[in-house]
N, C-alpha and C positions, 0 to 999 in steps of 0.2 A: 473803603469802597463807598461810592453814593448810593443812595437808596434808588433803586430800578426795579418801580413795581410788577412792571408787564413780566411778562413770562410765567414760569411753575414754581412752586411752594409747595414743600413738605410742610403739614401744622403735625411737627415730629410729638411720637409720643415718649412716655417718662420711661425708661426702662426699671424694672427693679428687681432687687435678689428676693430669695424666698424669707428672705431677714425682715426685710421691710424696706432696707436700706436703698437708694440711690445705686443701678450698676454702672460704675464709671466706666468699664470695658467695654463694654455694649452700648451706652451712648455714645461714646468716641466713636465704636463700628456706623455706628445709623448716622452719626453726622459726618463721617466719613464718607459714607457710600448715596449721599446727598451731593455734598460735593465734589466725587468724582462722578459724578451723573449731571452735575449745571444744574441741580435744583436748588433754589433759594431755601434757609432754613427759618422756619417760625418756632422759637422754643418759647413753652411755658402760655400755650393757646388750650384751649378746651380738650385739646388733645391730649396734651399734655398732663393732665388731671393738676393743673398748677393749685386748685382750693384746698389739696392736701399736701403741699408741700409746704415746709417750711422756710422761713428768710433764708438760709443757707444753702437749704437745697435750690432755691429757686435762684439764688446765683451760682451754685455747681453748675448747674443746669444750661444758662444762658452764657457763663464761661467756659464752660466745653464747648459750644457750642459756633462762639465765636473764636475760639481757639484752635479748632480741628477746623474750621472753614477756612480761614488764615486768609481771609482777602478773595480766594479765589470765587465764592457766592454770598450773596447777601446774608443777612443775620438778620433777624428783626423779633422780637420777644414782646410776649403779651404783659400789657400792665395795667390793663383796665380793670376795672371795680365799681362799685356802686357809692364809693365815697370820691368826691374830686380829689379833695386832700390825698390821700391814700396814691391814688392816681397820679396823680403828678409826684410825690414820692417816686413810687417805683421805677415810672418813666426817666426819674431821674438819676437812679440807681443803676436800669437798664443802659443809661448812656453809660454811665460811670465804668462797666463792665464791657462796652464799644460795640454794641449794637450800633446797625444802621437807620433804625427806623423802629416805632413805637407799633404794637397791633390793640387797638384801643375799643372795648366794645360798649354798648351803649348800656348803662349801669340798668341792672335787674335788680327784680325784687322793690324797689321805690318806686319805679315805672315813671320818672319825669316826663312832664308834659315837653313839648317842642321848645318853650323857651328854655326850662331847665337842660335838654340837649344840648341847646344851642350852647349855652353857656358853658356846660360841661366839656364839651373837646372843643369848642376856641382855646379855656383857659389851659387845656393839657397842649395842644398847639402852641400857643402864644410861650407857656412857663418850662414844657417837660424838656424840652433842647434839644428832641427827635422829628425827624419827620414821622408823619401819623398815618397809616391805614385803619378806616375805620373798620368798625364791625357789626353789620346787621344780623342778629339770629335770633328772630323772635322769640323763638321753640324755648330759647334757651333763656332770655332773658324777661320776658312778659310784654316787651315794645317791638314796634315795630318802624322803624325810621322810615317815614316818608321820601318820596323824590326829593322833594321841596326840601328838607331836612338839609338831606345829604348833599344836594345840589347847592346848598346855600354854604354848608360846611366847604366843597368841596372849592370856592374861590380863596381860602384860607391858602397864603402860599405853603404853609408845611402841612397840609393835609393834601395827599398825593396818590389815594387810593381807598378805595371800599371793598374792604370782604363780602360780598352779599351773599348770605346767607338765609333768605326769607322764604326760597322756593316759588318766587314769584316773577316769572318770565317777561308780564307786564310791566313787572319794575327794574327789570334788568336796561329793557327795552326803554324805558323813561330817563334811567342814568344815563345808556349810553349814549341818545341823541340828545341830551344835555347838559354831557360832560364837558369841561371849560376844556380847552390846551392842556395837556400833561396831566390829566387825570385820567387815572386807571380804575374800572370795573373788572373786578376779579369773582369768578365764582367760589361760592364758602362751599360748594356738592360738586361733589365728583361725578355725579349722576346728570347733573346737569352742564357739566362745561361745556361739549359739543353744541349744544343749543344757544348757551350766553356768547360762543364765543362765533357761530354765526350770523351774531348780531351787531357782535363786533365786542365782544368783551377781550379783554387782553390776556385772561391765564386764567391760573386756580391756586385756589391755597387746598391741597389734598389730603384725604387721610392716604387713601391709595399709596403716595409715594410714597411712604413708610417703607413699605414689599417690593416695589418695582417702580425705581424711579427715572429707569431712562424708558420706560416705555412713555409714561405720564409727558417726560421731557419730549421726547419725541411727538405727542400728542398734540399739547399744548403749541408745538414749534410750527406742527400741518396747521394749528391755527391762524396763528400770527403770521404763517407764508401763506394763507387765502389758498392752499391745499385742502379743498372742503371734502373732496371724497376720499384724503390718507384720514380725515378728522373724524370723519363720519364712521367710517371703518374699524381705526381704533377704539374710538368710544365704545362701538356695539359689541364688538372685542372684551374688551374689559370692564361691560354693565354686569353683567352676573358677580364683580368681584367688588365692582360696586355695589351694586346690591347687599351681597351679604356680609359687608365692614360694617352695615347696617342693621344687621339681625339684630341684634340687641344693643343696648347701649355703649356707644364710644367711649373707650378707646378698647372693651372687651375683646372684641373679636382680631383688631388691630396686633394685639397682642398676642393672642393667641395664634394666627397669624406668623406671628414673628419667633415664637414655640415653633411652629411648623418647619419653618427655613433653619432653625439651629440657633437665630439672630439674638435672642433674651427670652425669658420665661414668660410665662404669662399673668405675672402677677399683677393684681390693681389694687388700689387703697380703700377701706369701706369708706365712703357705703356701695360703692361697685363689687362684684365679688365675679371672677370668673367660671362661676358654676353655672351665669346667666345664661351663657352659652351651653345648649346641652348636646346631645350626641347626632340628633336629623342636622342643628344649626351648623355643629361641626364637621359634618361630611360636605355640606353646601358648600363651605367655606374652604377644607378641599378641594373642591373639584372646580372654583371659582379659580383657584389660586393657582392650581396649575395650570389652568386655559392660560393665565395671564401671564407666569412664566415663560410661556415660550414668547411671550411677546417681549419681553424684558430681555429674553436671549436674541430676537430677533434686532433688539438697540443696540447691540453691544460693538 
């Protein structure tokens, strides 16, 4: 399948036993229940807690992943890092395993200046043998990619999309009236895709879709049909469940979450721990999650 960034993205998270271990039955279900929903899958993203998996788990991982998809939605796996080397490894590996596309974010912790960007995803561009989505999330990484950045990246013919992730509506709004031909601006928050995507962003990479991903599918779809008021609707719909996938840090609540539904346990790797989530956070997260079932009933 070709890389087709518009549309909705699951950034799926890891599932695991109370072992510690990888659940291959329940990652199978969530990449299952992606793609019979026409959501694209992102494995081995922030969501995914990829910093504690190992080399094997993280191609369990991205080969289940592309394996229960089987052509029918996109694949695309995280393999960004703060080393280029490192980086184009993975990227490389990623192919190796037949992803469609690289999710590549901007290296944290060393905080490169603009040129060092620059350099950084041309050379994963030019060497990894994926097309590349970038990824801006300052929060996460301690940079913040400029327009000018990402605009300059974005005439790289295998860079073909930005995760934005900055929470900055001014720069959504930057990317998207100086985005070249076939570049896509995707929202990295669920909480903001109704807004990015009346601006004219083309989807989201969700945590949401993890729990309900033909709602999300459905959401995302009133956007890219210039349906502003099924978009606007939906969204207000399912901000409270946005909201509280956010209580505490991702992918805790996500998981817990997915405890709720039956879907896999709630476990996470240290230094996350699921006790971050306490008992007020966990009723929210009820009562989010059942508004937004019925919306998920109402995709089907």
């Amino acid at each position: 399948m070709s890389f087709e960034p518009r549309g909705a993205w699951t950034a799926i998270y890891t599932p695991f036993l109370d072992t510690g271990a990888v659940d291959q039955q329940a990652l199978e279900s969530l990449c299952e229940r992606q793609a019979t929903a026409g959501v694209g899958i992102v494995a081995c993203g922030t969501t995914g807690e990829t910093p504690t998996l190992t080399a094997e788990e993280y191609d369990l991982v991205v080969g289940t992943a592309v394996r229960v998809a089987a052509g029918r939605v996109p694949v695309i796996a995280g393999t960004g890092s703060n080393s280029t080397d490192q980086t184009l490894a993975t990227t490389q590996r990623a192919r190796a395993l037949g992803v469609d596309g690289a999710l590549v974010v901007t290296p944290y912790y060393n905080k490169p200046p603009v040129l060092g960007q620059l350099a950084h995803f041309r050379a994963v561009a030019d060497e990894g043998g994926l097309p590349v989505m970038l990824y801006n999330v300052p929060g996460r990484t301690g940079t913040k990619m400029t327009a000018e950045t990402i605009l300059s990246l974005a005439e790289h013919p295998q860079v073909l999309a930005v995760k934005e992730a900055s929470g900055d509506l001014d720069l959504f709004r930057a990317l998207i009236e100086g985005a070249p031909d076939g570049f896509v601006v995707l929202s990295g928050d669920d909480a903001l895709t109704a807004p990015a995507m009346e601006m004219g962003a083309g989807g989201v990479v969700s945590v949401a879709s993890n729990l309900v991903p033909r709602a999300i599918a459905r959401l995302v779809a009133a956007g890219n049909g210039d349906d502003l008021p099924t978009l606007s609707g939906l969204h207000e719909e399912l901000m409270p469940l946005f909201h509280a996938l956010f209580l505490t840090s991702n992918p805790i609540p996500a998981k817990a979450a997915g405890r709720m539904l039956g879907h896999s346990g709630p476990h996470v790797r240290l230094p996350l721990v699921a006790e971050a989530l306490d008992e007020a956070m966990e009723r929210e997260l009820r009562l989010a999650l059942d508004r937004a079932l019925l919306l998920e009933a109402d995709a089907q």
